[in-house]
PyMOL Python script that loads the backbone (N, CA, C, O; Angstrom):
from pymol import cmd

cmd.read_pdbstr("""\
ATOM      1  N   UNK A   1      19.860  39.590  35.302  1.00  0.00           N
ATOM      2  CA  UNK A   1      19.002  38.490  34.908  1.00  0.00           C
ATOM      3  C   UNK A   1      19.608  37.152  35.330  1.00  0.00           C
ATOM      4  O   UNK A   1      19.057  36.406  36.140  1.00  0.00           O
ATOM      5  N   UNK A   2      20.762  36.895  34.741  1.00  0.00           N
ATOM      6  CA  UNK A   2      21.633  35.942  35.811  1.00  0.00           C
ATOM      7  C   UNK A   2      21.407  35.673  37.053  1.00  0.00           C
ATOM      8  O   UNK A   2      21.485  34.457  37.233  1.00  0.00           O
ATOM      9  N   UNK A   3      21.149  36.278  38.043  1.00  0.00           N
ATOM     10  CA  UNK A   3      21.207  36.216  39.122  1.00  0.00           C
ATOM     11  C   UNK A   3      20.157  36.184  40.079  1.00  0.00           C
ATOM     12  O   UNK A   3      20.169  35.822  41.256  1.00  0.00           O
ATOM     13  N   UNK A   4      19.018  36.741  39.181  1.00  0.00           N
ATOM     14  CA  UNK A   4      17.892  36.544  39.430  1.00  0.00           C
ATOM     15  C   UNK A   4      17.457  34.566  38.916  1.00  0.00           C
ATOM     16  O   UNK A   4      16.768  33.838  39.631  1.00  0.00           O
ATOM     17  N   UNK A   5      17.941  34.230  37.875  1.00  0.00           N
ATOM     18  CA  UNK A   5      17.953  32.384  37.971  1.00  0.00           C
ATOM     19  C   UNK A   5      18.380  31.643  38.999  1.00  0.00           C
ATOM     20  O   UNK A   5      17.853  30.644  39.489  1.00  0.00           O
ATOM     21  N   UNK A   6      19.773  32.421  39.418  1.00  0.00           N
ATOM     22  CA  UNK A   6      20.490  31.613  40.123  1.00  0.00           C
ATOM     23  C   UNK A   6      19.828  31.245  41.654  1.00  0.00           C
ATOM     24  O   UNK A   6      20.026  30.238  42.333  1.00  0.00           O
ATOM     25  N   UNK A   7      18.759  32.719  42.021  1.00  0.00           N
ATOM     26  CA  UNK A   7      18.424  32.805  42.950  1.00  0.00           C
ATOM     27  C   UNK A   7      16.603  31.725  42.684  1.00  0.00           C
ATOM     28  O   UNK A   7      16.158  30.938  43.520  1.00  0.00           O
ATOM     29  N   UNK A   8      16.055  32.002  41.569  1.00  0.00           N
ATOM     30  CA  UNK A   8      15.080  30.979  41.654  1.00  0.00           C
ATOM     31  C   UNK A   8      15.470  29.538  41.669  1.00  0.00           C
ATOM     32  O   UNK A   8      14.766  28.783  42.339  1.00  0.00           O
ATOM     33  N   UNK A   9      16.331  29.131  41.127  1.00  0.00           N
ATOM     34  CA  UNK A   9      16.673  27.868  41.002  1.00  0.00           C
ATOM     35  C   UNK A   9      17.158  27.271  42.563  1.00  0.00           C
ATOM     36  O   UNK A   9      17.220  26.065  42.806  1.00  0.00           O
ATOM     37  N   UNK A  10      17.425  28.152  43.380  1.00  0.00           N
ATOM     38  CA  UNK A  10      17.890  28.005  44.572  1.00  0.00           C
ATOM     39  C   UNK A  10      16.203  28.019  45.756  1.00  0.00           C
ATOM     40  O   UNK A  10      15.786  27.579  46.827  1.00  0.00           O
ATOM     41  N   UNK A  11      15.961  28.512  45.063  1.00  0.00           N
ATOM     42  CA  UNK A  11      14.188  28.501  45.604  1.00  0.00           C
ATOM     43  C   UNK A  11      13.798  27.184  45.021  1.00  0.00           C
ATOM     44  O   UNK A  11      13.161  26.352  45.666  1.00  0.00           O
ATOM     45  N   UNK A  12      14.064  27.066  44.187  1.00  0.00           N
ATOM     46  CA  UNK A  12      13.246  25.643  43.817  1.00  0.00           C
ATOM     47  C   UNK A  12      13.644  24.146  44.306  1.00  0.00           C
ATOM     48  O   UNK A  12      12.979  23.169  44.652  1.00  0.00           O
ATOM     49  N   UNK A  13      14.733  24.354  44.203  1.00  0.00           N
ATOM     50  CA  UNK A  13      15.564  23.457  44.754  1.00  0.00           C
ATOM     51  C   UNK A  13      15.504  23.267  46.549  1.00  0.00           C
ATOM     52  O   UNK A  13      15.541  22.161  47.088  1.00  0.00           O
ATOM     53  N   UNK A  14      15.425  24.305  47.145  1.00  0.00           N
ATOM     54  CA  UNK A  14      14.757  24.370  48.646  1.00  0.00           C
ATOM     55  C   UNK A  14      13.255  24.069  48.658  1.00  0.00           C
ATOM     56  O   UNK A  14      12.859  23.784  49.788  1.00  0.00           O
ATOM     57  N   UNK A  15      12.456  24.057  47.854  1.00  0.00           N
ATOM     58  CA  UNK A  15      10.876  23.467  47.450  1.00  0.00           C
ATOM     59  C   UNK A  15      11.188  21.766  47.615  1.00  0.00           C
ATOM     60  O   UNK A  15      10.759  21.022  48.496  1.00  0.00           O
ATOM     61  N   UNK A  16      12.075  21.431  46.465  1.00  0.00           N
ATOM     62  CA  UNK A  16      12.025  20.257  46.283  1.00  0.00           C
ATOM     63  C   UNK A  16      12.649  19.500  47.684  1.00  0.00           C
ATOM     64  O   UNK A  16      12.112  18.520  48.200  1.00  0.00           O
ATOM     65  N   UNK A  17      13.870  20.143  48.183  1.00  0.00           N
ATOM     66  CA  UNK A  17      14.455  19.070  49.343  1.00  0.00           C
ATOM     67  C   UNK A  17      12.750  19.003  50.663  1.00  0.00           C
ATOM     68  O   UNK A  17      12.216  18.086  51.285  1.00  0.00           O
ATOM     69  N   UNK A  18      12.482  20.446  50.534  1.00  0.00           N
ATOM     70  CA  UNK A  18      11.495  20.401  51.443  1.00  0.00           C
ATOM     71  C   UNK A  18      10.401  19.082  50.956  1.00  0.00           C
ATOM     72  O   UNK A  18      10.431  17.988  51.520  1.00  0.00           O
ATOM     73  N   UNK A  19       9.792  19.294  50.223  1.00  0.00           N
ATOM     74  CA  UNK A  19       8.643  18.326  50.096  1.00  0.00           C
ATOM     75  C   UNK A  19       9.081  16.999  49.789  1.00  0.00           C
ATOM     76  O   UNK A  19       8.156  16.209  49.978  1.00  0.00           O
ATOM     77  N   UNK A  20      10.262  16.374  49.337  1.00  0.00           N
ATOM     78  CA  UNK A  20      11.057  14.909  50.043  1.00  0.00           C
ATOM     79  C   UNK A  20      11.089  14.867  51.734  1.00  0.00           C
ATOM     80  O   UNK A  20      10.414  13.969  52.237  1.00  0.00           O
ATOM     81  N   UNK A  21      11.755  15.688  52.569  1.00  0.00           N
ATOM     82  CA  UNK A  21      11.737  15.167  53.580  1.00  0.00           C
ATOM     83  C   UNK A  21      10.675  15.429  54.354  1.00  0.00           C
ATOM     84  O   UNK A  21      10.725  14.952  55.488  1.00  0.00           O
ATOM     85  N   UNK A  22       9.523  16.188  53.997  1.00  0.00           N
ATOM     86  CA  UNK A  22       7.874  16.016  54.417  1.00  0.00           C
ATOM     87  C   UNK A  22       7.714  14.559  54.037  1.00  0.00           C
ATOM     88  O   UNK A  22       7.536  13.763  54.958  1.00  0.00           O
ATOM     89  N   UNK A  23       7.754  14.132  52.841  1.00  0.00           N
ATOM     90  CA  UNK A  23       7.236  13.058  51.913  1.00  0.00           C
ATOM     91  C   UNK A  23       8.024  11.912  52.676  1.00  0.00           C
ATOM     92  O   UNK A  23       7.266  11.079  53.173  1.00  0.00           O
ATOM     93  N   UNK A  24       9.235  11.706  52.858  1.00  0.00           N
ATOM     94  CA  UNK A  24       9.556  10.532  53.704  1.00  0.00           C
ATOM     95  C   UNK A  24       9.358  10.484  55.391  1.00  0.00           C
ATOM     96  O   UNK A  24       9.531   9.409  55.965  1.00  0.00           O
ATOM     97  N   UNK A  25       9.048  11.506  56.032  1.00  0.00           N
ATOM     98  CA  UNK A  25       8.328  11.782  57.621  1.00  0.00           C
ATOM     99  C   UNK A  25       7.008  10.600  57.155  1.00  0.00           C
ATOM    100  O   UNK A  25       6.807   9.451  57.547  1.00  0.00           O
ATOM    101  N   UNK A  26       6.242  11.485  56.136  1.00  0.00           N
ATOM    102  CA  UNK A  26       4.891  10.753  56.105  1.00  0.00           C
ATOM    103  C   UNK A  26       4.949   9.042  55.976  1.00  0.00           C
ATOM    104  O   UNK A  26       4.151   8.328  56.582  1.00  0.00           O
ATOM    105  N   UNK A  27       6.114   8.467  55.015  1.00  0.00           N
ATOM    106  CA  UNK A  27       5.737   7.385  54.732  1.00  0.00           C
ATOM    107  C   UNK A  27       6.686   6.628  55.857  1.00  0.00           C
ATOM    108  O   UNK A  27       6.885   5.414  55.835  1.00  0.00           O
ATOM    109  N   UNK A  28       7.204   7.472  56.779  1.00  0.00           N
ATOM    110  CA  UNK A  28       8.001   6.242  57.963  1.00  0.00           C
ATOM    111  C   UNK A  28       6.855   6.671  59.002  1.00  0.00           C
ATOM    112  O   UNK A  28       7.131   6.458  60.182  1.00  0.00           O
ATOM    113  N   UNK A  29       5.206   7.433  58.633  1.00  0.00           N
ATOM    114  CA  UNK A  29       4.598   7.623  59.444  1.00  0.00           C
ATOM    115  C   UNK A  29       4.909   8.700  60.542  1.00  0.00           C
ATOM    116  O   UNK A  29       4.070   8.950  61.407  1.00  0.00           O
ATOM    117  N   UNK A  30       5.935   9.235  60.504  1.00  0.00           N
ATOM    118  CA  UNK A  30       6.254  10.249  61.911  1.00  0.00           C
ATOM    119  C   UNK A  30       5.321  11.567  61.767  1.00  0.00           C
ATOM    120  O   UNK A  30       5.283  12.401  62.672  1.00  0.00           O
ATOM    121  N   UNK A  31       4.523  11.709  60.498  1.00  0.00           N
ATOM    122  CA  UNK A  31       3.724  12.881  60.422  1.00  0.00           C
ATOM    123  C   UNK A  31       2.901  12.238  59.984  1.00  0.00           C
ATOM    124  O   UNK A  31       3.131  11.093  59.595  1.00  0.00           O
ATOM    125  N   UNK A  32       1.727  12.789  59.925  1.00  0.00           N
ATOM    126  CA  UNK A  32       0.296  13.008  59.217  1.00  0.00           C
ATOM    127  C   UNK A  32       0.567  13.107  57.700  1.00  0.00           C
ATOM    128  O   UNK A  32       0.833  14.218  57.241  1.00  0.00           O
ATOM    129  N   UNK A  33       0.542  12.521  57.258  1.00  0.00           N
ATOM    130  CA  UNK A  33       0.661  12.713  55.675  1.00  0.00           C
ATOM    131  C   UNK A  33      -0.185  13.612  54.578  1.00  0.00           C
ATOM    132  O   UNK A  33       0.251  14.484  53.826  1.00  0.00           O
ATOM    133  N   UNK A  34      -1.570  13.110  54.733  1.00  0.00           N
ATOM    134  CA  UNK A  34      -2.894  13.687  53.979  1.00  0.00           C
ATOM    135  C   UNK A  34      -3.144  14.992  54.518  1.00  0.00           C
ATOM    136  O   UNK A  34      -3.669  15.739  53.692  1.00  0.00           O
ATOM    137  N   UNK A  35      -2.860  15.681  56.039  1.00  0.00           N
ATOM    138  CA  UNK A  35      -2.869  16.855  56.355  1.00  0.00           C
ATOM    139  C   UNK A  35      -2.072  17.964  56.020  1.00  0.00           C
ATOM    140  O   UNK A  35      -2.478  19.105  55.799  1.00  0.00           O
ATOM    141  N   UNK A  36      -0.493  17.409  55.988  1.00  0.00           N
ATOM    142  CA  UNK A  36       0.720  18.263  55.202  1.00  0.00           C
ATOM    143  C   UNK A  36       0.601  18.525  54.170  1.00  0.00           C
ATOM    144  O   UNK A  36       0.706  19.677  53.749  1.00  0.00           O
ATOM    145  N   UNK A  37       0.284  17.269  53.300  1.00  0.00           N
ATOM    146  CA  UNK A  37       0.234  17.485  51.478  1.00  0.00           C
ATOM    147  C   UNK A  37      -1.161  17.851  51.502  1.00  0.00           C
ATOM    148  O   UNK A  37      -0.617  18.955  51.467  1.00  0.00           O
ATOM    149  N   UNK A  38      -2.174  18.013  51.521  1.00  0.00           N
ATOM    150  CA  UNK A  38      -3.267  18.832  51.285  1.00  0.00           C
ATOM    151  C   UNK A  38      -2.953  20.400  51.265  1.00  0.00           C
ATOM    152  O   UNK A  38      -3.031  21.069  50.235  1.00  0.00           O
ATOM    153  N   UNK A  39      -2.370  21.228  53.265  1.00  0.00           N
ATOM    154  CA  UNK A  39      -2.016  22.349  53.174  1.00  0.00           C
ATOM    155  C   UNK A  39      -0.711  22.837  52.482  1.00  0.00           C
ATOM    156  O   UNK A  39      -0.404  24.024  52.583  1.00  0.00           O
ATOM    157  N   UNK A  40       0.247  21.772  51.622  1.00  0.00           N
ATOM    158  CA  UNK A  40       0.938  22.481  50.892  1.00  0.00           C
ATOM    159  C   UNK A  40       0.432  22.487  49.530  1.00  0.00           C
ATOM    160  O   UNK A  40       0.653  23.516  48.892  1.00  0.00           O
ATOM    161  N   UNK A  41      -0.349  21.331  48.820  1.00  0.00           N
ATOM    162  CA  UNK A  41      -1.298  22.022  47.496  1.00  0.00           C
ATOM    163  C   UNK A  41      -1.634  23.080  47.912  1.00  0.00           C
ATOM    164  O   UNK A  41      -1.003  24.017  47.423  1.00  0.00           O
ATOM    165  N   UNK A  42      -2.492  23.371  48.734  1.00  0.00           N
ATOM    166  CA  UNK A  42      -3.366  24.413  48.558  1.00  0.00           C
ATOM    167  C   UNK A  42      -2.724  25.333  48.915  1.00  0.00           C
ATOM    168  O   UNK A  42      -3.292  26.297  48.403  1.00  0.00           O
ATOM    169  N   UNK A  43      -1.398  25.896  49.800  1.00  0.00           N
ATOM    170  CA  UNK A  43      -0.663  27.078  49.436  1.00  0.00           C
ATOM    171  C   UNK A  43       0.351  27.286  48.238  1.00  0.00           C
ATOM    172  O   UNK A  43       0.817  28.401  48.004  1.00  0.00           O
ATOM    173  N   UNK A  44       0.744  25.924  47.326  1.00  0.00           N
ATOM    174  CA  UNK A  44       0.886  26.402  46.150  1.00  0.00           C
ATOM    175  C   UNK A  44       0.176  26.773  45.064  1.00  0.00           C
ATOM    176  O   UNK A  44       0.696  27.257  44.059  1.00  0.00           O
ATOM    177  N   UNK A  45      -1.000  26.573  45.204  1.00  0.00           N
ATOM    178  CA  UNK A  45      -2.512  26.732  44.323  1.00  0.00           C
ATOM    179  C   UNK A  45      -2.744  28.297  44.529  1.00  0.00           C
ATOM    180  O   UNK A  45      -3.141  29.093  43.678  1.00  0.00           O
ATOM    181  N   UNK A  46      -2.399  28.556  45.879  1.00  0.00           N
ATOM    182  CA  UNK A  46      -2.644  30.242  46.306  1.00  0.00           C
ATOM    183  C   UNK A  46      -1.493  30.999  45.307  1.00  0.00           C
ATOM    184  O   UNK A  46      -1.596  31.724  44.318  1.00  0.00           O
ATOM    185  N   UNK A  47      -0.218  30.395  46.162  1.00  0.00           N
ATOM    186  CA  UNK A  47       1.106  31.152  44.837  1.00  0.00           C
ATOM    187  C   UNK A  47       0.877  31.016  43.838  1.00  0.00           C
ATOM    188  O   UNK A  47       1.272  31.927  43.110  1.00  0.00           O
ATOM    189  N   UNK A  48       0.119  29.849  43.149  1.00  0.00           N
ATOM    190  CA  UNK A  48      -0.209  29.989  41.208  1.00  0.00           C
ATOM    191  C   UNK A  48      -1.189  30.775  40.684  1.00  0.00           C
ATOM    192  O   UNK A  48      -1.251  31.164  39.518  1.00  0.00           O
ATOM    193  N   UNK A  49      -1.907  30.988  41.511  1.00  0.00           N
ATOM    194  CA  UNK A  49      -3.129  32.230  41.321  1.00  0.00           C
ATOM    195  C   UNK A  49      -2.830  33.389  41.418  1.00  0.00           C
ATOM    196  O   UNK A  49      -3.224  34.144  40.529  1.00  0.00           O
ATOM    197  N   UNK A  50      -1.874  34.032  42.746  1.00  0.00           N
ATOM    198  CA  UNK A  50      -1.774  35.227  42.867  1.00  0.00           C
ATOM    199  C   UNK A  50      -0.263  34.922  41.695  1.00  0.00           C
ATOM    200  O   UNK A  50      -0.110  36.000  41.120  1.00  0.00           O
ATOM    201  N   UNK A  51       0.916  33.826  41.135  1.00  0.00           N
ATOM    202  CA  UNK A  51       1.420  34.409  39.998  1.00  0.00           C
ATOM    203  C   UNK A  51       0.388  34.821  38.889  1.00  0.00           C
ATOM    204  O   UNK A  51       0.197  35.992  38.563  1.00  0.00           O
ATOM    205  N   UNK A  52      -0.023  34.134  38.542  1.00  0.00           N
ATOM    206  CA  UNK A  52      -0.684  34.388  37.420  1.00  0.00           C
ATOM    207  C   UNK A  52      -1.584  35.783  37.333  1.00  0.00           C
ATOM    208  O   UNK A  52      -1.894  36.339  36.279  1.00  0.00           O
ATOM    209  N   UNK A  53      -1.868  36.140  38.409  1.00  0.00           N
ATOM    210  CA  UNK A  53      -2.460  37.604  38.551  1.00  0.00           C
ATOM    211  C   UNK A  53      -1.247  38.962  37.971  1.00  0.00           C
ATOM    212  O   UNK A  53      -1.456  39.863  37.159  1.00  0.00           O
ATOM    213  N   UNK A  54      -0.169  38.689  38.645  1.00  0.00           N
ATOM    214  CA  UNK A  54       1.369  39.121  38.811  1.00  0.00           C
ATOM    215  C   UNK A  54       1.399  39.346  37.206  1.00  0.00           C
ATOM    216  O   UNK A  54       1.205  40.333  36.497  1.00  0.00           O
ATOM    217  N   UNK A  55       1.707  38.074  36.964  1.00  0.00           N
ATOM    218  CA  UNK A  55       1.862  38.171  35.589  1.00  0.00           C
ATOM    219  C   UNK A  55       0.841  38.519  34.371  1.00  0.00           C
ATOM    220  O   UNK A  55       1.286  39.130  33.400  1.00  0.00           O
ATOM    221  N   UNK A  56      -0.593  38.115  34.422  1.00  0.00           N
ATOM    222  CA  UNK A  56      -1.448  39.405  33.977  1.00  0.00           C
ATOM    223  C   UNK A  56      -1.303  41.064  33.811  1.00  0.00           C
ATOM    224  O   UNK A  56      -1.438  41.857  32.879  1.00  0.00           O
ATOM    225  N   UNK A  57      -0.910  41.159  35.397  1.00  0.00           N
ATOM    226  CA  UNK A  57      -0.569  42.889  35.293  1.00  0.00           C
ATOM    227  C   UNK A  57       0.627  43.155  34.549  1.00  0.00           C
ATOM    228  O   UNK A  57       0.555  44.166  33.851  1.00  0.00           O
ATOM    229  N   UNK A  58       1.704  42.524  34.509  1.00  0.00           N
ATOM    230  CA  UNK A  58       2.929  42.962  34.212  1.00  0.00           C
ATOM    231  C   UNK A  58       2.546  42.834  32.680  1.00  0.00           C
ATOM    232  O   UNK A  58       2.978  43.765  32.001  1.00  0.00           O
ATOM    233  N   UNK A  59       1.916  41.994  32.086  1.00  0.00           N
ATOM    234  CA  UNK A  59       1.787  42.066  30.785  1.00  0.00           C
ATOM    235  C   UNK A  59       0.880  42.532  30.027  1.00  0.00           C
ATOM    236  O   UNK A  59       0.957  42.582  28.800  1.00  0.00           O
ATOM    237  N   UNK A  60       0.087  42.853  30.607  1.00  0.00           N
ATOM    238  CA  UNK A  60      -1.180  43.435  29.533  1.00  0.00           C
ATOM    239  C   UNK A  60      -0.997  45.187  30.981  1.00  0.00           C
ATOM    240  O   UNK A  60      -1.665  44.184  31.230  1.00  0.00           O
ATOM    241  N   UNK A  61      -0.941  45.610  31.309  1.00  0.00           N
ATOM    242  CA  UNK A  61      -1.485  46.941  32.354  1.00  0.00           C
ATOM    243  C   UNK A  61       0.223  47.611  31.852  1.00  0.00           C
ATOM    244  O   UNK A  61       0.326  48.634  31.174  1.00  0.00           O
ATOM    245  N   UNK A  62       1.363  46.851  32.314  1.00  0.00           N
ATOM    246  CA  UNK A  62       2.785  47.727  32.311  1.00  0.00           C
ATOM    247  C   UNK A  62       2.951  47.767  30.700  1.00  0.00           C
ATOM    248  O   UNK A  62       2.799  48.784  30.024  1.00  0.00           O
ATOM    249  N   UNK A  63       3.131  47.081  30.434  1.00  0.00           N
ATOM    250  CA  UNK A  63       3.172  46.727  28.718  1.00  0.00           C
ATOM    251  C   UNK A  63       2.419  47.800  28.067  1.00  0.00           C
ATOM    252  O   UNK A  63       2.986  48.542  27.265  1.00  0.00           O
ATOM    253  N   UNK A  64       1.150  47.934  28.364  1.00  0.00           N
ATOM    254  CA  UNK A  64       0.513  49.065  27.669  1.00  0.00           C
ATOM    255  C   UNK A  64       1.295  50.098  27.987  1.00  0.00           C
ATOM    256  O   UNK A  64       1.894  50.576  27.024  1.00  0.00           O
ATOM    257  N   UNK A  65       1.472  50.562  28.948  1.00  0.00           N
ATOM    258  CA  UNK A  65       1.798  52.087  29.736  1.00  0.00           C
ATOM    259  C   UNK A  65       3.371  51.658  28.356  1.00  0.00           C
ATOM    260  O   UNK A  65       3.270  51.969  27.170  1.00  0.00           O
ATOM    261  N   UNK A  66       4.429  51.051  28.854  1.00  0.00           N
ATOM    262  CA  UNK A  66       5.389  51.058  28.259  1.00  0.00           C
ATOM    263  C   UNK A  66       5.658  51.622  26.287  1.00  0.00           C
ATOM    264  O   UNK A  66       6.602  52.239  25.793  1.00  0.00           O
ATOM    265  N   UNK A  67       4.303  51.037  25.587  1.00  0.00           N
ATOM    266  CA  UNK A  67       4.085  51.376  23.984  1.00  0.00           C
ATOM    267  C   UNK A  67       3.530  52.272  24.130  1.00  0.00           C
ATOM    268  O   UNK A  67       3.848  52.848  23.090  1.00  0.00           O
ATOM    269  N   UNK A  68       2.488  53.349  24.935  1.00  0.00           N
ATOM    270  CA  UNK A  68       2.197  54.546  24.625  1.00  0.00           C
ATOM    271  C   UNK A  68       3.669  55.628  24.641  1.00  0.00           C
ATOM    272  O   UNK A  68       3.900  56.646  23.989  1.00  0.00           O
ATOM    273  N   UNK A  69       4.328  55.046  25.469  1.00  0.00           N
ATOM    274  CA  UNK A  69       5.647  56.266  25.380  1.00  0.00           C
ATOM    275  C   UNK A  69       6.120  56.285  24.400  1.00  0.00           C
ATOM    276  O   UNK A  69       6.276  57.376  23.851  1.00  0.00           O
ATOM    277  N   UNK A  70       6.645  54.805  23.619  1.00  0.00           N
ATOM    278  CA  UNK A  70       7.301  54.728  22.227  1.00  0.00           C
ATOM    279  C   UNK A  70       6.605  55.842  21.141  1.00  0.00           C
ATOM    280  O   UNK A  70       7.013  55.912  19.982  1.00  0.00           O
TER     281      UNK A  70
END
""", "prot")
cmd.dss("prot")
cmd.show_as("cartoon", "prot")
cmd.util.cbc("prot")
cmd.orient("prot")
C-alpha cells in the first residue's frame, strides 16, 4: 500500500510539472493555449468517468462477490 502512494504521488506530481510548463508555453504564446487546455480537460474528464466506473465495480460488483463467501 505504501508504495502504491509513493507511486501515485509521483504521477501526480508529473501531472502537475506537466500542465505548468504547457501553461507557461501558452502565456509566452509559443503554443496555442485554448487548444491544449481544452484537449487536456477533456482527457481528464475521460479518466474521471472511466475512474469512477472502476470504482463503481470494485465496490458494489467485487464487494458483493467478497460477503457472499464470509
Amino acid at each position: 500500500m505504501k508504495g502504491l502512494k509513493k507511486i501515485t504521488s509521483y504521477i501526480l506530481i508529473t501531472f502537475v510539472l506537466l500542465i505548468t510548463v504547457i501553461s507557461l508555453l501558452g502565456i509566452w504564446e509559443i503554443i496555442s493555449l485554448e487548444d491544449v487546455m481544452r484537449k487536456i480537460f477533456t482527457s481528464l474528464f475521460i479518466i474521471f468517468v472511466a475512474s469512477v466506473i472502476v470504482l463503481f465495480i470494485f465496490s458494489v460488483i467485487i464487494r458483493d462477490s467478497s460477503d457472499d463467501k464470509n
